[in-house]
Every structure is written in structure tokens, then in C-alpha cells.
N, C-alpha and C positions, 0 to 999 in steps of 0.2 A: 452604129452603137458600139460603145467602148467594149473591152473582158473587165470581169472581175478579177484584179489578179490574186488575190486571199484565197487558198481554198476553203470549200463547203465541205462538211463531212455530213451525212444526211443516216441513220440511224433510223429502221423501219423494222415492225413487223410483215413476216412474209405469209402472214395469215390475214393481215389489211384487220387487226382488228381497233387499231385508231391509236397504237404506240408508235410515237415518234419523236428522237432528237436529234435538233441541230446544231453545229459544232461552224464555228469560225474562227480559222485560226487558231485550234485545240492546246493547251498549255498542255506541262507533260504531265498536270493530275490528268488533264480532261483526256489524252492522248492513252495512260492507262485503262483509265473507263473505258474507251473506247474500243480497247484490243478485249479488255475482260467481257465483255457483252456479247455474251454468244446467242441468250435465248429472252422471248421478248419475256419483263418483268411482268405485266398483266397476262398472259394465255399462256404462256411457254413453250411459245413457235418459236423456231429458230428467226432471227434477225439478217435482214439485207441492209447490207452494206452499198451507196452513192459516192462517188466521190465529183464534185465538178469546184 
């Protein structure tokens, strides 16, 4: 089976309450987003960070 070589940025709540985005290949708005996201928008658990 091949790799993907794009990275995945994966964007989760660490409370599992069903927040989640994914990111392929992040432009550098999405790339701000993504450092600015600290806590999840629906509950305001702090956010886990994926990277594959």
C-alpha cells in the first residue's frame, strides 16, 4: 500500500464532544486557523492537535 505524501492536519476536541477539522495541505489562511485554535468552538475544551 502506497503513503500519502500531502500532510493531514486533523483538529479535535479533547473532550470527544464531536468537534472536528480536517486540513489537507493547509494554505496559509487555513495554516493561521490552525495555530489560532486553541480551544474547541462548541464546549471550550482545549483542542488536540494530529498530524499524519
Amino acid at each position: 500500500m502506497g503513503r500519502i505524501c500531502s500532510p493531514f492536519i486533523v483538529l479535535e476536541c479533547s473532550r470527544g464532544c464531536g468537534f472536528s477539522r480536517i486540513y489537507n495541505e493547509p494554505t496559509a489562511e487555513q495554516s493561521a486557523e490552525i495555530a489560532g485554535t486553541k480551544t474547541c468552538p462548541a464546549c471550550g475544551a482545549p483542542v488536540r492537535r494530529r498530524f499524519f
